[in-house]
N, CA, C and O atoms as a GROMACS GRO file, in nm:
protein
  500
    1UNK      N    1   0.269   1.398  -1.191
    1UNK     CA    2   0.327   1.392  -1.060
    1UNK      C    3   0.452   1.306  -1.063
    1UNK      O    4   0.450   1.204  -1.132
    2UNK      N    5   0.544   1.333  -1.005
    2UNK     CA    6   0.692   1.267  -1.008
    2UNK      C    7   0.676   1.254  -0.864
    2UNK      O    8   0.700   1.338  -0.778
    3UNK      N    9   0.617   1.095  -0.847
    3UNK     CA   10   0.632   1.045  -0.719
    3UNK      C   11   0.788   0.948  -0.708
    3UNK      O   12   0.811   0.869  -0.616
    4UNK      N   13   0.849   0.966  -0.781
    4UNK     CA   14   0.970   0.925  -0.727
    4UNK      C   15   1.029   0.991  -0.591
    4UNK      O   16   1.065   0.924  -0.494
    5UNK      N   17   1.033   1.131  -0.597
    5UNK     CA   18   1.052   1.193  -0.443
    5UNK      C   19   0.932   1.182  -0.322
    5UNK      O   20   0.950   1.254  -0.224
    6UNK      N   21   0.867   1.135  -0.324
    6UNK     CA   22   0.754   1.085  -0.254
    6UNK      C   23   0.808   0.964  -0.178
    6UNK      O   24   0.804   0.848  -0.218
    7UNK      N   25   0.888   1.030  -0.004
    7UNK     CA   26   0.909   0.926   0.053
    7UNK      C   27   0.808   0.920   0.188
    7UNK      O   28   0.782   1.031   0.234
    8UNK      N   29   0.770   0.846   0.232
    8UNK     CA   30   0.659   0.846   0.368
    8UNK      C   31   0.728   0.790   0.493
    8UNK      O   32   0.835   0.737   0.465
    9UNK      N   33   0.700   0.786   0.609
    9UNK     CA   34   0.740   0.691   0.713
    9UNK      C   35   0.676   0.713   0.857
    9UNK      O   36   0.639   0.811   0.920
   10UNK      N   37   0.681   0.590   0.877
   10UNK     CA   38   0.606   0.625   1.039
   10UNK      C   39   0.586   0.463   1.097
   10UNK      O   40   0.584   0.362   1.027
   11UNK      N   41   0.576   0.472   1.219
   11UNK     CA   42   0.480   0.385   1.316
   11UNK      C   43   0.434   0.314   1.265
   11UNK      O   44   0.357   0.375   1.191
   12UNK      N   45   0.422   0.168   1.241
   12UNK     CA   46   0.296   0.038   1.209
   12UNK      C   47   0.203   0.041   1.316
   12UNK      O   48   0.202  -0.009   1.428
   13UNK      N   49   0.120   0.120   1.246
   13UNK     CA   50  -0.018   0.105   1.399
   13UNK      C   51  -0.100  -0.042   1.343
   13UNK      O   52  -0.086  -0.103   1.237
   14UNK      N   53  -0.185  -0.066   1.458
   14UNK     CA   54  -0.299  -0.173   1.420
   14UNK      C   55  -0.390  -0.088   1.329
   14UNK      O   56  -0.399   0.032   1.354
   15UNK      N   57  -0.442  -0.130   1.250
   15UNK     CA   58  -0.562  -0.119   1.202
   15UNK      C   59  -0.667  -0.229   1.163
   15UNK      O   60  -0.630  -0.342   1.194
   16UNK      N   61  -0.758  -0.224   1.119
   16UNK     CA   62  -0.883  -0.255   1.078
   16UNK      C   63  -0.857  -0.449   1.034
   16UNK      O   64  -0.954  -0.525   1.033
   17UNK      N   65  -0.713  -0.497   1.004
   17UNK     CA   66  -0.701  -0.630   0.980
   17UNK      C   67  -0.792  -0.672   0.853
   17UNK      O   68  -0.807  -0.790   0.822
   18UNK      N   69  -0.836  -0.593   0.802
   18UNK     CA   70  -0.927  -0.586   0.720
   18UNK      C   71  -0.828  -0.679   0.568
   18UNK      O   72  -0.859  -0.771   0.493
   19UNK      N   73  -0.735  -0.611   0.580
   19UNK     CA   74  -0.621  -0.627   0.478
   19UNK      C   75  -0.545  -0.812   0.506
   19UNK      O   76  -0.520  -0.880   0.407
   20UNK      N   77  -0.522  -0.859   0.632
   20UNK     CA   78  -0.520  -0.980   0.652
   20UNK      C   79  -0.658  -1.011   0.575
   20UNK      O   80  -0.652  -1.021   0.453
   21UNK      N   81  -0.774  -1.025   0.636
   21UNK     CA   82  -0.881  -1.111   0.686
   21UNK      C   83  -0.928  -1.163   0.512
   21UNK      O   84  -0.987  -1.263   0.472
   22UNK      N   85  -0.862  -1.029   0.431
   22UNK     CA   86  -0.904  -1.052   0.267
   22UNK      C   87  -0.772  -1.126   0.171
   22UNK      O   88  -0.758  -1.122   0.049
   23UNK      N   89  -0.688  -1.189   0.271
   23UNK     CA   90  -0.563  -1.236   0.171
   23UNK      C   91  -0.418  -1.146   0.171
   23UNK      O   92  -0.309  -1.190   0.133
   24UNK      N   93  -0.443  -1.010   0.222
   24UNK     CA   94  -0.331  -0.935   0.182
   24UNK      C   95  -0.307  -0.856   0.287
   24UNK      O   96  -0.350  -0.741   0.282
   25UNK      N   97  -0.239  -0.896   0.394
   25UNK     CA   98  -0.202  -0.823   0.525
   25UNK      C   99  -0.153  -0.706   0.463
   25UNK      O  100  -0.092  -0.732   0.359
   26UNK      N  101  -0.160  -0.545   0.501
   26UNK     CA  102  -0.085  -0.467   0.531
   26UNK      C  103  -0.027  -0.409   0.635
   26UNK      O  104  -0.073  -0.438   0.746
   27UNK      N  105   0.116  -0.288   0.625
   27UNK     CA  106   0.157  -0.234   0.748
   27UNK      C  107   0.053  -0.084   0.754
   27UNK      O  108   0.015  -0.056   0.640
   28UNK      N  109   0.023  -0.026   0.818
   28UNK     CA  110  -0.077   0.075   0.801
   28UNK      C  111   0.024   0.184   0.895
   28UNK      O  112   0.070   0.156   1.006
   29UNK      N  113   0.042   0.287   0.838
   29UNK     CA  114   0.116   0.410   0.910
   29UNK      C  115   0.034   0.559   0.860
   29UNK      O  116   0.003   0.585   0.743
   30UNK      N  117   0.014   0.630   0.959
   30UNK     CA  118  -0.026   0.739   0.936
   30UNK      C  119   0.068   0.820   0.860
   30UNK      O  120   0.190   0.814   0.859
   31UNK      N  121  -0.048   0.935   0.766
   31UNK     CA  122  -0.008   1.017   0.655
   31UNK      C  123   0.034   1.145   0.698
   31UNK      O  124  -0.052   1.233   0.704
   32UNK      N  125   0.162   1.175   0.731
   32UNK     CA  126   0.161   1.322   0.776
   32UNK      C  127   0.159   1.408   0.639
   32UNK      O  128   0.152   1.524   0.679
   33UNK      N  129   0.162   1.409   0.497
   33UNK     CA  130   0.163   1.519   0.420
   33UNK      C  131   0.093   1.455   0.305
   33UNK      O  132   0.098   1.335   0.279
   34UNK      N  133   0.002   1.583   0.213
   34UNK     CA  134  -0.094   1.510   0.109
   34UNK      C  135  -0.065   1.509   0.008
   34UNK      O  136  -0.017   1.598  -0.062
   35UNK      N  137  -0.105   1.344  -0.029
   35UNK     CA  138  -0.039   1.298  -0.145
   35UNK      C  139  -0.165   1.257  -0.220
   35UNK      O  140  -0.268   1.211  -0.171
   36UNK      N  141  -0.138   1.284  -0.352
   36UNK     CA  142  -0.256   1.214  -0.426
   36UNK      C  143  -0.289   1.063  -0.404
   36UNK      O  144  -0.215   0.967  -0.385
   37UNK      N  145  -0.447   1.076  -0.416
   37UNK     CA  146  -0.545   0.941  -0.345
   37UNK      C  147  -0.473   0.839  -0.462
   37UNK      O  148  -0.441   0.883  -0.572
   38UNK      N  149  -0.449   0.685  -0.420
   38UNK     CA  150  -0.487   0.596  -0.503
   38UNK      C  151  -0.397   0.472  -0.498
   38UNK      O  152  -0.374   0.434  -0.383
   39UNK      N  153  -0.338   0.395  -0.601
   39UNK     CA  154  -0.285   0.294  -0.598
   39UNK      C  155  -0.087   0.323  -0.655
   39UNK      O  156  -0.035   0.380  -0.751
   40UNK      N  157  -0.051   0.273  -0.576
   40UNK     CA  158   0.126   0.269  -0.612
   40UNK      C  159   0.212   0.173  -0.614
   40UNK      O  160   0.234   0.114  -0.508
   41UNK      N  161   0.256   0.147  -0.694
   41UNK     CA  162   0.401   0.054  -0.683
   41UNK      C  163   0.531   0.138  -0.569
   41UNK      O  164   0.556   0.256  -0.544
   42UNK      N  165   0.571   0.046  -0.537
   42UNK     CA  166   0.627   0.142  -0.423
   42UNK      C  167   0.757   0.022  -0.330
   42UNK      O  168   0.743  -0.100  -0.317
   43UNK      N  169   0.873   0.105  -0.281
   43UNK     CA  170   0.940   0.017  -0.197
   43UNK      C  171   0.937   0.069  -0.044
   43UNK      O  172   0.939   0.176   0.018
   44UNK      N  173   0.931  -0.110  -0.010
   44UNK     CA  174   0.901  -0.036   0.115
   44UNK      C  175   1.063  -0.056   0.188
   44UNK      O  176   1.151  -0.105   0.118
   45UNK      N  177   1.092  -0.019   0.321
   45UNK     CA  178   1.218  -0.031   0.372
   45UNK      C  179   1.147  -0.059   0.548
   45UNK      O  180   1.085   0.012   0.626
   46UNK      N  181   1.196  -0.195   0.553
   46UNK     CA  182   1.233  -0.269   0.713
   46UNK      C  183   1.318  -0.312   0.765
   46UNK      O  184   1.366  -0.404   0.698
   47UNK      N  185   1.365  -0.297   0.852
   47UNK     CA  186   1.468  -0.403   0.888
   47UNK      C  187   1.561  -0.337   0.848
   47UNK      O  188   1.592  -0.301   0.962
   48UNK      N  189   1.644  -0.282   0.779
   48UNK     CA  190   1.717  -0.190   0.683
   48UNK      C  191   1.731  -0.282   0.563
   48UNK      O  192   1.839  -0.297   0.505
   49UNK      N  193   1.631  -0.338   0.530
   49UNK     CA  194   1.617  -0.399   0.417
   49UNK      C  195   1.520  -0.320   0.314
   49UNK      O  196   1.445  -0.240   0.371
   50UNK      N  197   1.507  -0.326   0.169
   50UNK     CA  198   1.393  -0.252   0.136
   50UNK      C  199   1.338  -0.413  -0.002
   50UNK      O  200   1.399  -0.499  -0.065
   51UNK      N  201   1.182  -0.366   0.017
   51UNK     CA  202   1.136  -0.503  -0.015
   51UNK      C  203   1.046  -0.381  -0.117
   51UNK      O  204   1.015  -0.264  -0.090
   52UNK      N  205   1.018  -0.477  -0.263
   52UNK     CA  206   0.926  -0.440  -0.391
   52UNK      C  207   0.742  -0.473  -0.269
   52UNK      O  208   0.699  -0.566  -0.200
   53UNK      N  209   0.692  -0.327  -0.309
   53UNK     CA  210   0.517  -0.346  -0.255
   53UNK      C  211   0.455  -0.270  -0.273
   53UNK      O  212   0.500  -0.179  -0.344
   54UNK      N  213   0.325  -0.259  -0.226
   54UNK     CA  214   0.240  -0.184  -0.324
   54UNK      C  215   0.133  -0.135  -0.205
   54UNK      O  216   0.072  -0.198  -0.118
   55UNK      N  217   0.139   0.028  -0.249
   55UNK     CA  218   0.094   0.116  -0.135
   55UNK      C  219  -0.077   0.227  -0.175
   55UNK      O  220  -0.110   0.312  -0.258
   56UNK      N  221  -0.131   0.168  -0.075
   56UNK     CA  222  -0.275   0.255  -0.072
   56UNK      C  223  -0.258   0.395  -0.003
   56UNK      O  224  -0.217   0.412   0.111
   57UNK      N  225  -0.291   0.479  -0.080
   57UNK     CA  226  -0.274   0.640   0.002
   57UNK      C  227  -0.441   0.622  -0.016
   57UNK      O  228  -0.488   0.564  -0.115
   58UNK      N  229  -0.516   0.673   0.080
   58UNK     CA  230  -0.652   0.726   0.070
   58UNK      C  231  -0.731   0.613   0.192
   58UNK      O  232  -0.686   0.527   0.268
   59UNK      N  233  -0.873   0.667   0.162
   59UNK     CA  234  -0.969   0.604   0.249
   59UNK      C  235  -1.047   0.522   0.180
   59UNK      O  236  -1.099   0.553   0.073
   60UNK      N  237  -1.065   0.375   0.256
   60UNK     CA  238  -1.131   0.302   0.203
   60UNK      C  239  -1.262   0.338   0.194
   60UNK      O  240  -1.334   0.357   0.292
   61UNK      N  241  -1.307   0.350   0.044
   61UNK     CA  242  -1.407   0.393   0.058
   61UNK      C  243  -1.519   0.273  -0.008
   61UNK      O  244  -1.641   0.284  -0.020
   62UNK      N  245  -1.442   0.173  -0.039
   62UNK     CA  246  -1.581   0.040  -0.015
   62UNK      C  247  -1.622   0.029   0.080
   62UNK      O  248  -1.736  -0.016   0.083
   63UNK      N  249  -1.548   0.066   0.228
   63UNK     CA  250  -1.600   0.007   0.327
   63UNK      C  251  -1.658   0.146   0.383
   63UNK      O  252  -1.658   0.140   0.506
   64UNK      N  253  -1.697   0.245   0.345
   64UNK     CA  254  -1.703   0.401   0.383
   64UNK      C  255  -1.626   0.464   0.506
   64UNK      O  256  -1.676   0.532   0.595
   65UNK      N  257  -1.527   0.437   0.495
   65UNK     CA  258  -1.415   0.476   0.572
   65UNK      C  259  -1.376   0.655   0.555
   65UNK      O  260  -1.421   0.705   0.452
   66UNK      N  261  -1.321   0.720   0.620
   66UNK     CA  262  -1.305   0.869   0.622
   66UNK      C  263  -1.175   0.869   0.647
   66UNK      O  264  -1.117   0.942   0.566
   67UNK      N  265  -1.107   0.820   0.721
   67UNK     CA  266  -0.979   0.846   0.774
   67UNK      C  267  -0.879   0.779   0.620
   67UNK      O  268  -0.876   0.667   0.570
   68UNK      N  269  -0.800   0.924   0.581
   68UNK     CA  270  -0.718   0.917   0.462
   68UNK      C  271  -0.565   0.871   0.555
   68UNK      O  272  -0.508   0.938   0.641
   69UNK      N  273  -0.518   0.705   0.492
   69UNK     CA  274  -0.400   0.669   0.547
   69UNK      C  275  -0.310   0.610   0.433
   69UNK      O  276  -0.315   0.645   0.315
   70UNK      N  277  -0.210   0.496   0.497
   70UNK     CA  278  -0.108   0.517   0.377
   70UNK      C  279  -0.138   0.370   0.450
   70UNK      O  280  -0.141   0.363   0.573
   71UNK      N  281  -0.163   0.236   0.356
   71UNK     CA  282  -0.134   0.106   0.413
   71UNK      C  283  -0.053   0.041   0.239
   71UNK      O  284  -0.083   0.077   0.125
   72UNK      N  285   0.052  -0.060   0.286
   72UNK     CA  286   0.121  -0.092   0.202
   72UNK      C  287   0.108  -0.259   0.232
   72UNK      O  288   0.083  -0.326   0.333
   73UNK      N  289   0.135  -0.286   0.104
   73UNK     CA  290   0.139  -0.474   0.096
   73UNK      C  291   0.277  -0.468   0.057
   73UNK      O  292   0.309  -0.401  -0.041
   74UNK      N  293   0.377  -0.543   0.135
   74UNK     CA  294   0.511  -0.590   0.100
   74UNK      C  295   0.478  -0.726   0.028
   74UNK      O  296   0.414  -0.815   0.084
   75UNK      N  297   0.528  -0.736  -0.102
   75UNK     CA  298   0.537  -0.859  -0.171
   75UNK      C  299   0.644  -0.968  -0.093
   75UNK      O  300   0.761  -0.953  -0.059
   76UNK      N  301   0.553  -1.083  -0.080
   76UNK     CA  302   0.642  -1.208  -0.060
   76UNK      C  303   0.750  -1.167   0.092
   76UNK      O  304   0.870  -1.184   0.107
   77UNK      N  305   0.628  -1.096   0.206
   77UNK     CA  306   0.684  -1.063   0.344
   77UNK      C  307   0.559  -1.105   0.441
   77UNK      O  308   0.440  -1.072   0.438
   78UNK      N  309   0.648  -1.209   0.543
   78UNK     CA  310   0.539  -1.252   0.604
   78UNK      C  311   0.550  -1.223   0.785
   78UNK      O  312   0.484  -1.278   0.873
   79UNK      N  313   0.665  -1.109   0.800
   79UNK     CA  314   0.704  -1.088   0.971
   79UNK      C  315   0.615  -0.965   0.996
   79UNK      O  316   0.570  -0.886   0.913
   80UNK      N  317   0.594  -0.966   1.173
   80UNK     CA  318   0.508  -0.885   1.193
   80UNK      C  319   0.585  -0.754   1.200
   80UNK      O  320   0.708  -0.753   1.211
   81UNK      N  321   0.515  -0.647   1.193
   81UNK     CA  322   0.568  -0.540   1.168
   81UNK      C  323   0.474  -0.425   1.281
   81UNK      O  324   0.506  -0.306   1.292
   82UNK      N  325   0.405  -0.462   1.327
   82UNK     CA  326   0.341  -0.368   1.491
   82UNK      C  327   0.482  -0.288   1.556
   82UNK      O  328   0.579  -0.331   1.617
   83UNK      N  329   0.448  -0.169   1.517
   83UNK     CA  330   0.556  -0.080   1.623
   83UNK      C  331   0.676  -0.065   1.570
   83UNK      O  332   0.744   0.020   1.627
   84UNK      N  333   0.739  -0.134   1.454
   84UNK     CA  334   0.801  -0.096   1.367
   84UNK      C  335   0.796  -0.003   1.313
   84UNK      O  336   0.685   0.046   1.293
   85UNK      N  337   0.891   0.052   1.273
   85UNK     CA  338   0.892   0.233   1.165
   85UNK      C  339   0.942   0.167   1.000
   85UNK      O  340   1.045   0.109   0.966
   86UNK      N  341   0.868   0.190   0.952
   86UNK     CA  342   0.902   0.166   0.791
   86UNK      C  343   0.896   0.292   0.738
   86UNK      O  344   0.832   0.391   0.774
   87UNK      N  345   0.980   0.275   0.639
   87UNK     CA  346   0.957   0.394   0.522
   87UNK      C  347   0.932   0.369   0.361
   87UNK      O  348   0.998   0.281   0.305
   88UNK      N  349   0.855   0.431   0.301
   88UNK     CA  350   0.795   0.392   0.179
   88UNK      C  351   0.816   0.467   0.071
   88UNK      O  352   0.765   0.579   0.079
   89UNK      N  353   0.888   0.437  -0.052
   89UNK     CA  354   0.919   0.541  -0.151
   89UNK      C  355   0.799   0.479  -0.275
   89UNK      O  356   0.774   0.359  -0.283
   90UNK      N  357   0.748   0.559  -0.342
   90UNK     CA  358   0.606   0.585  -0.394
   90UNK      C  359   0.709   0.611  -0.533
   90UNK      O  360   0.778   0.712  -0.531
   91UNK      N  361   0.718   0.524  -0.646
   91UNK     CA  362   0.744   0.497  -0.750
   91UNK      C  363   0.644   0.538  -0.855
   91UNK      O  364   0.653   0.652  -0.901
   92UNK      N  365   0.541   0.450  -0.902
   92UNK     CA  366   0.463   0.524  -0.980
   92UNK      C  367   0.298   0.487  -0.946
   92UNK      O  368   0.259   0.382  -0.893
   93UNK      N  369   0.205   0.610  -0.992
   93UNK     CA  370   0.064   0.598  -0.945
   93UNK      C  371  -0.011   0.469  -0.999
   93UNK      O  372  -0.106   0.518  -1.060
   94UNK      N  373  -0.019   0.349  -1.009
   94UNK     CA  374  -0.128   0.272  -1.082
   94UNK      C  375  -0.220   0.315  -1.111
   94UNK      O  376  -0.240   0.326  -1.232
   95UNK      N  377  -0.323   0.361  -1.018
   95UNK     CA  378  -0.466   0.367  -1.057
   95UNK      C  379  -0.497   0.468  -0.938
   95UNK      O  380  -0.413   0.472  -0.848
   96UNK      N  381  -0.610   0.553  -0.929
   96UNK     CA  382  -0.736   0.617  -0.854
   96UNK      C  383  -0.729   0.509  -0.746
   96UNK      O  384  -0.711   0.388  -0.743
   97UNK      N  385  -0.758   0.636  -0.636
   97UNK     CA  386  -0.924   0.514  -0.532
   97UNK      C  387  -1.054   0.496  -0.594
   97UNK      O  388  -1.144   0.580  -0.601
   98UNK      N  389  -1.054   0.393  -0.633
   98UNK     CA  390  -1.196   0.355  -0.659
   98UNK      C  391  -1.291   0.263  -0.542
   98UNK      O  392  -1.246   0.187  -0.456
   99UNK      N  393  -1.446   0.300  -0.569
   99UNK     CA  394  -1.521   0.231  -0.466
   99UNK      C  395  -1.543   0.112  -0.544
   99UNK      O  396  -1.546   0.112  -0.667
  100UNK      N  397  -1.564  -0.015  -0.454
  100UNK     CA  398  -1.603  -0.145  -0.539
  100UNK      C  399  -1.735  -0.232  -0.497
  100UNK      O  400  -1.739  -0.218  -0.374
  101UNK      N  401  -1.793  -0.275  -0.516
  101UNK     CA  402  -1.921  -0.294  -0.515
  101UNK      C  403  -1.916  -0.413  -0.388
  101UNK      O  404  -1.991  -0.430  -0.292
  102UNK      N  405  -1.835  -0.462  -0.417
  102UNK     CA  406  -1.835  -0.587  -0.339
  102UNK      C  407  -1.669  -0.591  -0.314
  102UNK      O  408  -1.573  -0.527  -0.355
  103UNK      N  409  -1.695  -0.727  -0.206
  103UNK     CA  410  -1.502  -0.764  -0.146
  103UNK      C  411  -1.466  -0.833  -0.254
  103UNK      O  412  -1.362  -0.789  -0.302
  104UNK      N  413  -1.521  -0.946  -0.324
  104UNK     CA  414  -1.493  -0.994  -0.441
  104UNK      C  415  -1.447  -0.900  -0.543
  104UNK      O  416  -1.329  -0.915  -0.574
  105UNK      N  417  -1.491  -0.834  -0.585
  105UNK     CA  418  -1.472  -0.714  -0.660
  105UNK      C  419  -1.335  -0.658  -0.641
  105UNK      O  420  -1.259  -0.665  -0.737
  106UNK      N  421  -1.286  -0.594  -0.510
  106UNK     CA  422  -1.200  -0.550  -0.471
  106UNK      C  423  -1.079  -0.653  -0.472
  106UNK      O  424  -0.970  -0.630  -0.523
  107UNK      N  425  -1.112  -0.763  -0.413
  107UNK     CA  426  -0.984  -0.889  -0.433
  107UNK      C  427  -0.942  -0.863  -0.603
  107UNK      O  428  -0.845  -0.804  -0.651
  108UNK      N  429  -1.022  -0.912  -0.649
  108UNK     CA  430  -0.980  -0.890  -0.801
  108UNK      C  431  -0.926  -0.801  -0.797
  108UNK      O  432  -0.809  -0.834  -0.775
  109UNK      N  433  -0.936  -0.659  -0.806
  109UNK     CA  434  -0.825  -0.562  -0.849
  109UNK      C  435  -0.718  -0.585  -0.761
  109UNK      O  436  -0.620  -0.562  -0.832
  110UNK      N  437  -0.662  -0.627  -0.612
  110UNK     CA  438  -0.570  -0.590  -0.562
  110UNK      C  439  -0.474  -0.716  -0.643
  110UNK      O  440  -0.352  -0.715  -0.662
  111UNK      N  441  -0.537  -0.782  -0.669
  111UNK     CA  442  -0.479  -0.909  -0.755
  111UNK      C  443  -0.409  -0.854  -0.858
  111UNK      O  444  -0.292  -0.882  -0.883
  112UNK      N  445  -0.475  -0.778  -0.918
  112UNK     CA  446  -0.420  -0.732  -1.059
  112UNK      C  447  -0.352  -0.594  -1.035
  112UNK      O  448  -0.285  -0.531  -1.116
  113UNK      N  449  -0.384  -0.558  -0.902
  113UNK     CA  450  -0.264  -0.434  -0.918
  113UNK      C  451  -0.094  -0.530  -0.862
  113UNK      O  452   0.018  -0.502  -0.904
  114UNK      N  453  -0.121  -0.622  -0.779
  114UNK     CA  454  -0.011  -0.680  -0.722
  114UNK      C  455   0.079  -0.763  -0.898
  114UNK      O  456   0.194  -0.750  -0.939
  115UNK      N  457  -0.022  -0.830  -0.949
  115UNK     CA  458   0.047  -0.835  -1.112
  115UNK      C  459   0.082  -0.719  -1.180
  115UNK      O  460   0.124  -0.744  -1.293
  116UNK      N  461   0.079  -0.615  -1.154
  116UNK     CA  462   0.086  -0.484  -1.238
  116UNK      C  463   0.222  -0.444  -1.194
  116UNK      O  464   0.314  -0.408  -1.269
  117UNK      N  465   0.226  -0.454  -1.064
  117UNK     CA  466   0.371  -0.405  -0.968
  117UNK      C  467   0.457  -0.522  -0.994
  117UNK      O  468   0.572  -0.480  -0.980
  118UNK      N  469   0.459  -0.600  -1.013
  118UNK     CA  470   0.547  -0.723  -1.029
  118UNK      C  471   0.609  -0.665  -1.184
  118UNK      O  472   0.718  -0.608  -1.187
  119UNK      N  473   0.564  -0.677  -1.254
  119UNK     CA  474   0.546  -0.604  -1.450
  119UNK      C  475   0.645  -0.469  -1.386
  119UNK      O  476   0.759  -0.439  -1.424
  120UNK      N  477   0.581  -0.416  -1.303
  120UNK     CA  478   0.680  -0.293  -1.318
  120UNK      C  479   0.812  -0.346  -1.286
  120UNK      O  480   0.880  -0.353  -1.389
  121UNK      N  481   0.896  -0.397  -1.148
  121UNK     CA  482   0.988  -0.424  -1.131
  121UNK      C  483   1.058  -0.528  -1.210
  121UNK      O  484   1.181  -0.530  -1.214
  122UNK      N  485   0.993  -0.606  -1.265
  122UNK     CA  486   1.064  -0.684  -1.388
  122UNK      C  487   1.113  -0.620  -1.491
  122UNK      O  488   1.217  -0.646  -1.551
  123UNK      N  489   1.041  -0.542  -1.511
  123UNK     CA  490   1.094  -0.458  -1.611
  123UNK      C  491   1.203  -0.304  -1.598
  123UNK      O  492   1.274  -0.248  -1.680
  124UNK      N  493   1.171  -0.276  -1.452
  124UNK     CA  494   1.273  -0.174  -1.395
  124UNK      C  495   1.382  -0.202  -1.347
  124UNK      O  496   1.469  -0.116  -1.337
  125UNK      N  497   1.405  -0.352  -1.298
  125UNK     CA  498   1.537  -0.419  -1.239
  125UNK      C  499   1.625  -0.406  -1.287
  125UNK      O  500   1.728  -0.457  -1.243
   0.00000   0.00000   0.00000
């Protein structure tokens, strides 16, 4: 898949805070077209700025969630973004959705995908 042309955008709706409450706020925007499930390095664009972050396509399915969305972690961004329109270009796939046994579990990987995306742009800059 050549997710380099893989651009997304929409609305910052509320969601689930789920993504704060574990360390890693995201902006959460609905998916209008289907993209393969999983983990991405990815830029996002606010403000007409565009910031290095790292984007979930799919449904959480640790928490058995159904609704397939697009939530992104902007690295090293801490303004609110409710009602804002961002747009997200989808660079390369990291990994699958995987289910994780536990939140512990899951922290760990977002940890190590957020080191994984850092590795990428250091090395793509």
């Amino acid at each position: 898949m050549n997710s380099k042309k893989i651009v997304i955008w929409g609305k910052v709706k509320k969601g689930s805070e789920r993504g704060r409450l574990l360390g890693f706020p995201t902006a959460n925007i609905a998916l209008h077209k289907k993209i393969e499930l999983g983990i991405y390095v990815s830029y996002t664009k606010v403000f007409e700025k565009t910031y290095p972050s790292v984007t979930f396509i799919g449904n959480a399915t640790t928490f058995d969630e159904k609704e397939i969305k697009a939530e992104t972690y902007i690295l090293d961004f801490k303004k609110d973004l409710y009602k804002k329109y961002i747009s997200i270009r989808l660079l390369k796939k990291l990994r699958g959705n995987i289910k994780f046994k536990n939140e512990k579990e899951l922290i760990r990987q977002i940890k190590k995908d957020i080191e994984d995306t850092k590795k990428y742009f250091l090395k793509n800059e």
